[in-house]
PLY file of the C-alpha trace (Angstrom):
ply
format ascii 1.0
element vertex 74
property float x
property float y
property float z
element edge 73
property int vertex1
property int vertex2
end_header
-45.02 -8.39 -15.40
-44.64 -11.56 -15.31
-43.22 -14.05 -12.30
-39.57 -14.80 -13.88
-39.21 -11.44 -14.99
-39.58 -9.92 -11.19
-37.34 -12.33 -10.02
-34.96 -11.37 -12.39
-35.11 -8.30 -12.04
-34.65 -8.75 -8.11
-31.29 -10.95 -8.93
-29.95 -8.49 -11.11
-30.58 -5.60 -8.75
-29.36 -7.03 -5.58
-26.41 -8.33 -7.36
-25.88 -4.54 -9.38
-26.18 -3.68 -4.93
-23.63 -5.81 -4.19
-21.23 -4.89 -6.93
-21.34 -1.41 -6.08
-20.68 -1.33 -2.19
-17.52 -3.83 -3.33
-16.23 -1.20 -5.53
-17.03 1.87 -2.48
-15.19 -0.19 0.09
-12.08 -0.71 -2.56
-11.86 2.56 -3.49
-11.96 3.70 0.40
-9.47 1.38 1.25
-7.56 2.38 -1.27
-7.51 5.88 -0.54
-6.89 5.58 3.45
-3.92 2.74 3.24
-0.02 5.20 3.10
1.67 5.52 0.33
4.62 3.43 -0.60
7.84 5.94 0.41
10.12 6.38 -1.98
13.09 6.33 0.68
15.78 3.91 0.68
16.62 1.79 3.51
20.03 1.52 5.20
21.68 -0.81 7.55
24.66 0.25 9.58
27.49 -2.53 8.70
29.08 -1.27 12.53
25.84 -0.82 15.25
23.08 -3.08 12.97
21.23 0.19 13.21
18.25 0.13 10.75
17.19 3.71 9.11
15.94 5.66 5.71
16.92 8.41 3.79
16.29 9.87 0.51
16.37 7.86 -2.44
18.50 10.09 -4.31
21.28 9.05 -2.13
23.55 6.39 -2.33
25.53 6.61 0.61
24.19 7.52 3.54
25.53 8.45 7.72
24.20 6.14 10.01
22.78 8.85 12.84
23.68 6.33 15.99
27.48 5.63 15.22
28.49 8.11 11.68
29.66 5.42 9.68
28.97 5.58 5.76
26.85 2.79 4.79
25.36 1.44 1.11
21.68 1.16 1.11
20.11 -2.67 2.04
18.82 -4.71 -0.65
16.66 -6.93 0.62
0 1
1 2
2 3
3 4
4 5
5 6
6 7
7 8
8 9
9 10
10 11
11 12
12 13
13 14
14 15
15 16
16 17
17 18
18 19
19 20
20 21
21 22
22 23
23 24
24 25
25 26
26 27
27 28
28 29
29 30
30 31
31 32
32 33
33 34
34 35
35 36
36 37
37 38
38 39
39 40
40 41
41 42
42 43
43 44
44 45
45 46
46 47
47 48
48 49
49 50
50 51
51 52
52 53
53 54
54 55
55 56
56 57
57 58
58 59
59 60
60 61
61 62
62 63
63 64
64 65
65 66
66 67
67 68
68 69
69 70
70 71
71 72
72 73
């Protein structure tokens, strides 16, 4: 083999390296970060209390004070 072939082949296979342990640490963050939760947030329009429920609800009882409040749109 010649000299510009072995360093080519040296580029290309620390760069192939590289490219691989980017897509491993993606893939690993990817799997360990939560979920987005499909809840929907609520803030009580009498205490300022801030809480979730379901999102197939569209009214929802604060738990501090037992008002009925529409969900927060941010």
């Amino acid at each position: 083999m010649r000299l510009d072939q072995i360093i080519l082949f040296y580029l290309f296979s620390l760069l192939a390296g590289l490219f691989f342990v980017v897509l491993y640490y993606r893939f690993r963050r990817k799997k360990l970060e939560p979920e987005p939760s499909e809840d929907r947030v609520f803030r009580c329009s009498g205490c300022g209390y801030v809480y979730t429920d379901d999102s197939d609800v569209v009214f929802s009882k604060c738990p501090q004070c037992m008002k009925m409040n529409e969900e927060f749109r941010f």
